[in-house]
N, C-alpha and C positions, 0 to 999 in steps of 0.2 A: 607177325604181331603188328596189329598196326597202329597209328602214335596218338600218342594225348593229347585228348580234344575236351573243354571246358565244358563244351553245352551236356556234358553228359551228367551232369551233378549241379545238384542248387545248392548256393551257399546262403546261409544268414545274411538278415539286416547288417548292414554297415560293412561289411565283405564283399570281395569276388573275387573267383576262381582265375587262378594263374600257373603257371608253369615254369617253375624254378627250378634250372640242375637237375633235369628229368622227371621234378615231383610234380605232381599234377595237387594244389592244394586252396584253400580257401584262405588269403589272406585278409587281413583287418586293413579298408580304406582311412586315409586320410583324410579325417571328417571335412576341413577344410576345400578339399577339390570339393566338393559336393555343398559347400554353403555356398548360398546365394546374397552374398554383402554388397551395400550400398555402394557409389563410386566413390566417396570418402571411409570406408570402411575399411579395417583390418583382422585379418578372419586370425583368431586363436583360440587354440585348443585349451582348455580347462574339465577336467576332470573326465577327459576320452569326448568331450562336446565339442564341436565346432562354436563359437560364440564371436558375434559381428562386433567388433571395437573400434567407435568414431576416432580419427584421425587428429582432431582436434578443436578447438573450442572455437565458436563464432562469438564474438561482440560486439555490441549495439548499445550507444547511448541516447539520452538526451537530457541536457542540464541546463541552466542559468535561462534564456529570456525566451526557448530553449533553441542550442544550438544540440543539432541531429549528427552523428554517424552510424554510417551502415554497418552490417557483418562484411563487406568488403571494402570499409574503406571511405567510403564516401559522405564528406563533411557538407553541410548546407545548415541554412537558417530558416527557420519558420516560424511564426507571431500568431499562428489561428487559434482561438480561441474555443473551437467545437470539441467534439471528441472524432480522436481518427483512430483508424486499426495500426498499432504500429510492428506487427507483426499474427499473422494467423500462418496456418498449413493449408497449403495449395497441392492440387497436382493430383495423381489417382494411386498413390502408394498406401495401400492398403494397410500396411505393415507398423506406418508410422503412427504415433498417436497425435489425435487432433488435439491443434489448442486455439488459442485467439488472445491476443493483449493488447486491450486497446488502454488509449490515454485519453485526460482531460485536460486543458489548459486554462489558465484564467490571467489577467490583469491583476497586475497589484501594484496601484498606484503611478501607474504610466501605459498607457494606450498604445504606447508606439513597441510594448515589448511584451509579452507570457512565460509562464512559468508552468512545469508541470502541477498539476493541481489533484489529480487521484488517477489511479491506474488499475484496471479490470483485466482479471484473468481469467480465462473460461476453457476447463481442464475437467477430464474425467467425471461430468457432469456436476463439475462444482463450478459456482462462480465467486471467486474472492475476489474484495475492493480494497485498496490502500488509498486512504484518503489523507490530504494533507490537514498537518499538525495534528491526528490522531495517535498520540505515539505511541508506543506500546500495546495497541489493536489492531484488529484485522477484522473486515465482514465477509461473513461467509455464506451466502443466499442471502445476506440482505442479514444478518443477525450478526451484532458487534461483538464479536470473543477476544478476550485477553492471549497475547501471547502467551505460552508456543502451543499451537493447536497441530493437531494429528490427526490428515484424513485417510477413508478408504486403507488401512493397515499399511499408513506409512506409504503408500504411493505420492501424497504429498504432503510436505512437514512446513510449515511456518512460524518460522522464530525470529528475534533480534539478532540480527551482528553489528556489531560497533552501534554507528548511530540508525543502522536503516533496519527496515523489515523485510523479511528475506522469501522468498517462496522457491522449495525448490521440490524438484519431481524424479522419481526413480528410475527415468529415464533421461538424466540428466542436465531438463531447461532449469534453470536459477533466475530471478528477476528478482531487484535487489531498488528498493523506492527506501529515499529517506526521511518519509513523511513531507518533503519540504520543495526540495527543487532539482534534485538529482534521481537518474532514474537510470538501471544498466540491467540490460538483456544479456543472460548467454545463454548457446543452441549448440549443441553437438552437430559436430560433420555430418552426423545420420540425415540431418533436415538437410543436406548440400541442396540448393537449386527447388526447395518444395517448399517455401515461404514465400508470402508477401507482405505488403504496406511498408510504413515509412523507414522501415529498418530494411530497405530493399530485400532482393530476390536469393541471398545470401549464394551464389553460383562465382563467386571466385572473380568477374568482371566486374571491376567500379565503374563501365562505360554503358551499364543501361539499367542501374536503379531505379530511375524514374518510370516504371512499368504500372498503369491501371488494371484493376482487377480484371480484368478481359485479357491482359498481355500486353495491351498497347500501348507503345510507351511513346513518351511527351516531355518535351523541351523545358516545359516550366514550374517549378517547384509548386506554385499555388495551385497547379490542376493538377500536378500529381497528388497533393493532398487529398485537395477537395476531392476524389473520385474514392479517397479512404475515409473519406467522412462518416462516422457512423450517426444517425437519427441519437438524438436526445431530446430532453424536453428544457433546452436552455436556446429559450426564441431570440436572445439578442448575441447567441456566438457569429463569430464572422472569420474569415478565412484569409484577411487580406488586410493591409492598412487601411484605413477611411480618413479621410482629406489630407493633410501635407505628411508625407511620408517622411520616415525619422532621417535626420543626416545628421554629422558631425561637421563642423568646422577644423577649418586646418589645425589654426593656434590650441582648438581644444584636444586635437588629436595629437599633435605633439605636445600634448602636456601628459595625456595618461598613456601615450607610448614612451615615457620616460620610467626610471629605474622608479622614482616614488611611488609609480603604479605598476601597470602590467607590464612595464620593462623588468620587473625582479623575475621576472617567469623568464626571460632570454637570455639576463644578464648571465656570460658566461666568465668572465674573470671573478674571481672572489663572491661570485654568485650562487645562491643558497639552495638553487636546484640546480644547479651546472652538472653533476655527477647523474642527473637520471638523462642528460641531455642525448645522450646516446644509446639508450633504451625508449623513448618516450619524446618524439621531435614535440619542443613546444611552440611552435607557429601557431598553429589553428588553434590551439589559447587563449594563445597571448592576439591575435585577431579576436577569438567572441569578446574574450578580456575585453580590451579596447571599446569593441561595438556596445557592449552592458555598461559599462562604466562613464564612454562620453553619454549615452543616450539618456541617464540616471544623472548626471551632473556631477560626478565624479563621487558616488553614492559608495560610500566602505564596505555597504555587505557584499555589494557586486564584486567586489574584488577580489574579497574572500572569496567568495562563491568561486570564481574563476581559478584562482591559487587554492582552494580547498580542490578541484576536480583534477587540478593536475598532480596533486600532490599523492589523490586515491590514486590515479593510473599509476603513477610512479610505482605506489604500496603495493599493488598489483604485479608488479616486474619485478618485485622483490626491492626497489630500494627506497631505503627509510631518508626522509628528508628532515633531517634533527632541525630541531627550534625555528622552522617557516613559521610557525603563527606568530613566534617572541618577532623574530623580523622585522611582520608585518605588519603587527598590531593586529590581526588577526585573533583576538582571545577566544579561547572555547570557555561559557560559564556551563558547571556540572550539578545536576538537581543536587538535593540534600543528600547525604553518606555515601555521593562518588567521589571521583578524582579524574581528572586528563591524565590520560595515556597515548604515547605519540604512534605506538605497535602494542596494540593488547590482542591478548585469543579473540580470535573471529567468534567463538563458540563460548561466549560469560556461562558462568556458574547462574541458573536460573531457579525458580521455583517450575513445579511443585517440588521435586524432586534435587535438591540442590548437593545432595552427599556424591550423588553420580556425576562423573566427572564426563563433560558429554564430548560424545566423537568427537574433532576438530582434521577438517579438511583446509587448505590453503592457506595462503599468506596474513600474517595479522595486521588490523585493521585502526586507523584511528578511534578511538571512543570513549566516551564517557564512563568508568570501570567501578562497579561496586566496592566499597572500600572493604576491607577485609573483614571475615565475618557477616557480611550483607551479600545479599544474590537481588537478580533482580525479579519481581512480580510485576508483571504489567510493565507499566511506566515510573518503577518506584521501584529505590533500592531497598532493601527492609530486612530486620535481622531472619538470618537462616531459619529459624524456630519460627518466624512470623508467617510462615508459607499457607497457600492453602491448599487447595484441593484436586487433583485431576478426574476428570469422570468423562469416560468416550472419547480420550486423543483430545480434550481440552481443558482448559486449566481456569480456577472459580477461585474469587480472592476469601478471604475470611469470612465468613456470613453470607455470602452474596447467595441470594434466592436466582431459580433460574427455572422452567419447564423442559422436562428432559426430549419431552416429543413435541411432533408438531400440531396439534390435537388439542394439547392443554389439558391432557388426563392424568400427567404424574409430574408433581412441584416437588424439587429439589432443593437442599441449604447446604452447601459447606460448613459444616460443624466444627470450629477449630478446637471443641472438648477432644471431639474423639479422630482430628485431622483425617475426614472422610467426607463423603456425600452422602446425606440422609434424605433418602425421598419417601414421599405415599402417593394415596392416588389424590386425585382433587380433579374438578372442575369449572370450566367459568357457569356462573351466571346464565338463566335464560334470554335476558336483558344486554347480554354481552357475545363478542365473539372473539375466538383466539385468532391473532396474527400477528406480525411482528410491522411495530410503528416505531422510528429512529432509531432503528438497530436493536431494538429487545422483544421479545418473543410475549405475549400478556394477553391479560384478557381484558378486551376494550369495550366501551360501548355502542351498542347496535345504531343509537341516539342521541343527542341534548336537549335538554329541556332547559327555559329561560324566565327569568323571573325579573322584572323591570318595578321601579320605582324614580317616575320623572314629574316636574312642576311642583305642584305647592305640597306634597308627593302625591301621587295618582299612583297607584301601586294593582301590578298584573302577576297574577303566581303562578308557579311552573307549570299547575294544570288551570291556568287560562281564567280564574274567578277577576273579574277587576274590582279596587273600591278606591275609596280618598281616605285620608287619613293626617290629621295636621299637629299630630304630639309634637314635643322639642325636647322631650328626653332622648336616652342610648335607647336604643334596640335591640335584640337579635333579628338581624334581619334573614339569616339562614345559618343553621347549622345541620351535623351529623347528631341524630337520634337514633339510631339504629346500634344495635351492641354486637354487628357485626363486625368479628375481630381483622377481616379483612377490608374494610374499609377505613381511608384517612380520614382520622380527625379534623374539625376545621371547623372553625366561627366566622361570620362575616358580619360587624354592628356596624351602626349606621346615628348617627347622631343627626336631629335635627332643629333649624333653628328659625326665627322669625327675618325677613327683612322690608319691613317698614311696614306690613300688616299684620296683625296678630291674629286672624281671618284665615292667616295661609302658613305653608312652612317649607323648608327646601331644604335637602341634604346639605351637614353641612363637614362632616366628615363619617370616615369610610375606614374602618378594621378588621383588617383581617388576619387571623390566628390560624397556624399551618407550618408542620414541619418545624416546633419551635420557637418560628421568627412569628413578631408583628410587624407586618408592612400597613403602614396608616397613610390615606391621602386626603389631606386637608382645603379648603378653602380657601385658609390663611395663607397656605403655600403653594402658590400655581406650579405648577410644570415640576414637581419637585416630591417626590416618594421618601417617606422615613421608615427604615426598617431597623429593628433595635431584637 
């Protein structure tokens, strides 16, 4: 008889044939031998599947004038003003998803230093914008929506945590802007080595970040940027100081390297962040510290700014730094019906939805906290019962009209009678076209027409008739006659008056009725607008 040979038998998917203690049989493989994971990847089994699990998290910041670290480590300073890429997916792994996150920078109020100013992320053929002091929004194609919006079924979610806006992806990336001047990337090990721009090449070496989109890498910060530079239409960003480059003097550098300033960040005896000091080295701090603060003239938000960043990475490692802001004078002020919280849920109770008590992942956050009874909509705390609407993964305050498509074929209202979305069909105007101008979706005109009244008045109308005309009473000089429910109302009179001929006449004030308000510009008041 002769002996047990496998090829004589096929076995199923995820099996193959072996020969155990004379039995010749089909055993079940270990999905794992057979996955193909990342070099930062750990293969585990869930539910009989092989499934690839990143190793652990990459982070990447940039905050205050901004100072930069990479996902491996590596600290530097940079003041360009343009927009650069500070993170896309490079390399030919098919596998991974594409993204891109680029930044903007701008001046405010010192030349010798930048601030993160809005940040663009371009994911799963969406493009969201965070732009600074927009709080409680996000643009999505260029269209402003209220937090928390839901794209693509939850591939990507964007909501508030603490003070910033969150954007996070079901594979993991999170990008966390606080509308203001902080700004933090994290990447799963999955990306190991398949990124670039200013958050370097995330491969585990801090000794060759400085890499151009080609590979090639280069000595000096300013060409490593510029070569991330992305095209914008801001013709006077620059990339580099222009004429005397910032410095500090000694005496001013030992004054804000002392405890009254960025010394509270080292201070380790009796020092109010001494316990994160061995989780969280604060050198490179307490250094931007310094560089913000001399180059600002010993400017208090910079300080904060610098003790608020170390105080997040602390919160991050789990530990809580009681009363740094009493400290530091440091005060957090909170809109109307919140409160300061030193560690509140990363995940606030929100609208529309506010009875749903929402997932919550990681460590709790500084933030401004809705007082009890109140959640937040948008940028506002507001009683639970005041919520509005969700329609399509994003969220419409009380009233708010909005166009569900991109067309302009069906106008939608948040109905707070029946707390739903009430749409029909509708469309613009043949005089108009739908698109979206400063972030809202509408029906614009294709046109303007102009209508002038200059000299003793010489008056030209919107379709072009000229004549003279020398009354000194009120006028209507243009209003809305149309009983179209969709057009604003509005008056514009014109008073006019003699000066020194009674032959002639000249504007001598200007009203206009709109939205309410009269804004009147007078004669009698130069350079000076009254709205009542």
């Amino acid at each position: 008889m002769g002996g047990l040979v496998c090829e004589e038998i096929s076995c199923p998917k995820d099996t193959k044939c072996e020969i155990k203690n004379g039995i010749r049989a089909c055993y079940n493989v270990d999905p794992c031998k057979v996955a193909n994971c990342r070099a930062k990847e750990t293969c585990k089994v869930e539910k009989g599947e092989a499934v690839c699990v990143p190793q652990y998290i990459g982070t990447c910041w940039a905050w205050g004038d901004p100072h930069y670290r990479t996902f491996d480590g590596y600290n530097y300073d940079f003041q360009g003003t343009c927009t650069y890429t500070i993170s896309k997916t490079s390399g030919n792994d098919t596998g991974l998803v594409p993204f891109s996150i680029e930044e903007k920078n701008d001046n405010r109020g010192n030349t010798a230093v930048s601030f993160v100013k809005l940040v663009i992320i371009s994911v799963y053929g969406y493009t969201v914008t965070i732009e600074k002091f927009q709080y409680g929004k996000v643009q999505v194609n260029g269209e402003v929506l209220n937090l928390p919006v839901t794209l693509d079924d939850g591939k990507i979610r964007l909501f508030q945590s603490g003070l910033s806006a969150v954007l996070e992806t079901d594979f993991g990336m999170r990008v966390t802007y606080d509308w203001n001047w902080y700004l933090l990337i994290q990447l799963p090990s999955s990306y190991y080595d398949s990124v670039g721009g200013l958050c370097g090449n995330f491969n585990g070496n801090i000794k060759d970040e400085m890499r151009e989109p080609d590979g090639k890498q280069v000595s000096s910060v300013i060409d490593w940027a510029k070569s991330w530079r992305v095209k914008d239409r801001d013709l006077f960003c620059w990339d580099y100081c222009k004429g005397n480059c910032p410095t500090c003097e000694d005496s001013a550098r030992k004054l804000y390297e002392s405890d009254a300033y960025c010394g509270v960040l080292t201070k380790a005896v009796d020092g109010v962040f001494r316990e994160c000091h061995v989780k969280v080295d604060p050198r490179d701090f307490f250094d931007s510290c310094v560089y913000d603060v001399c180059l600002n003239k010993g400017a208090k938000a910079l300080l904060c700014q610098a003790t608020a960043a170390y105080a997040g990475t602390c919160l991050k490692e789990g530990i809580i730094v009681k009363d740094w802001r009493k400290i530091t004078g440091c005060t957090m002020k909170c809109q109307a019906n919140s409160h300061y919280e030193a560690c509140a849920s990363p995940c606030p109770q929100t609208c529309p939805f506010p009875e749903n008590s929402p997932v919550c992942k990681g460590t709790c956050v500084e933030s401004c906290q809705c007082d009890q009874g109140y959640v937040l909509s948008g940028d506002k705390c507001v009683p639970a019962a005041s919520c509005g609407c969700s329609y399509q993964g994003r969220y419409y305050e009380p009233g708010q009209k909005f166009w569900a498509d991109e067309s302009c074929h069906v106008i939608c209202q948040c109905d707070t009678s029946l707390k739903m979305v009430v749409c029909k069909e509708s469309s613009c105007k043949s005089s108009e076209q739908c698109k979206v101008v400063d972030g809202v979706r509408g029906c614009h005109p294709l046109s303007y027409s102009t209508c002038t009244a200059s000299g003793d008045p010489h008056y030209r109308t919107f379709d072009g008739k000229l004549y003279n005309f020398m009354g000194t009473c009120i006028y209507e000089f243009v209003k809305l006659c149309s009983k179209d429910t969709g057009l604003t109302p509005f008056s514009v009179k014109v008073q006019n008056d003699n000066r020194g001929s009674k032959a002639v006449s000249f504007t001598k004030v200007v009203t206009i009725d709109i939205f309410g308000m009269t804004v009147t510009i007078s004669k009698d008041y130069p350079y000076k607008i009254l709205v009542s």
